[in-house]
N, C-alpha and C positions, 0 to 999 in steps of 0.2 A: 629114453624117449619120454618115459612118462615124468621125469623131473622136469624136460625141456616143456612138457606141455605143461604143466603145473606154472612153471616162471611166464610163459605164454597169457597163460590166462589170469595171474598176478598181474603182468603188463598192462593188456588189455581193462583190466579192472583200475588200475591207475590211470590211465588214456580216458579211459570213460568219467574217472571222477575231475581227471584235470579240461576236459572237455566243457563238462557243468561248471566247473570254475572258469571259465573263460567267457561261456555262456553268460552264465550271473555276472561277470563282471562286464561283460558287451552288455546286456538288459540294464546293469548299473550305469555304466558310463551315459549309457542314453536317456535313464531318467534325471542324469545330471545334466545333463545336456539340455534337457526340456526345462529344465528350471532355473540355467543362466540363460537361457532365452526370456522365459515369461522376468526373470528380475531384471534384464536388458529393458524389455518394453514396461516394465514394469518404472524403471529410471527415466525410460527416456518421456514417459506420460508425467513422473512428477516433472520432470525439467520444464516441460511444455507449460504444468501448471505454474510452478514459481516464475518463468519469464514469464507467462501472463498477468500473477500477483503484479509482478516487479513494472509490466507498462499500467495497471491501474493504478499501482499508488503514484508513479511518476502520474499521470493525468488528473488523479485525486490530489498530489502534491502542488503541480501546476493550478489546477483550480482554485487548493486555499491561496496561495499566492495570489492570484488575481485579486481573487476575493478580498485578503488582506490588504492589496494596494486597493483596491476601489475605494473599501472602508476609508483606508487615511486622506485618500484625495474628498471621499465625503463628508467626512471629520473638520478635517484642513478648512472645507468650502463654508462649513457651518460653521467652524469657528470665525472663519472670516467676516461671515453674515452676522455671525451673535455679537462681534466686534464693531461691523457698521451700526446696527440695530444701536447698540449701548451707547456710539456718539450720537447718534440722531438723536436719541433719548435725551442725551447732557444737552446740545445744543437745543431741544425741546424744551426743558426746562430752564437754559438759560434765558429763553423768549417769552417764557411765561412770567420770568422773574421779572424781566424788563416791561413787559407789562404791565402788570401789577405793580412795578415802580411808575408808571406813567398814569396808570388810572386813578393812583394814590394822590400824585401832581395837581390831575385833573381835576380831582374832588378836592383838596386844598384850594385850587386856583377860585373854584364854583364857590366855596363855602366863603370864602376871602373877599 
């Protein structure tokens, strides 16, 4: 009897320590558990941030675009303008020339 109690309380003593082990690892499993959770929210908060990066550079994108086409149609218009400008300029001078050939006439004709 006293063998049998002896293996009894051997048992018991294994029971008890396989118990703690089961324990510790239910306490582990659940602080693993709390920590693919917070890395779950954790992903799903950067996602939320990079699609929001990702619609400001798209509207930051869009923007230089406009911007860049405004520029060349503002470009374009002044170059147009700088182009009208530079004939009205030549045809300006060519009527100054032609005057200045007629005034020159003029004062020949007077002096004559």
């Amino acid at each position: 009897v006293s063998k049998w109690r002896q293996d009894e309380a051997v048992l018991r003593g294994e029971v008890a320590i396989l118990k703690g082990t089961v324990e510790e690892a239910r306490s582990t499993g659940e602080g693993l558990a709390r920590e693919v959770q917070e890395a779950r929210e954790t992903a799903a908060e950067w996602k939320e941030c990079a699609e929001d990066l990702r619609v400001q550079m798209g509207r930051a994108n869009a923007a230089a675009a406009a911007d860049k086409g405004a520029f060349q149609e503002t470009h374009s218009e002044m170059e147009s303008r700088v182009k009208g400008l530079e004939e009205w300029i030549r045809r300006l001078k060519e009527r100054v020339a032609d005057l200045e050939e007629r005034n020159a006439r003029l004062e020949e004709a007077i002096d004559a």
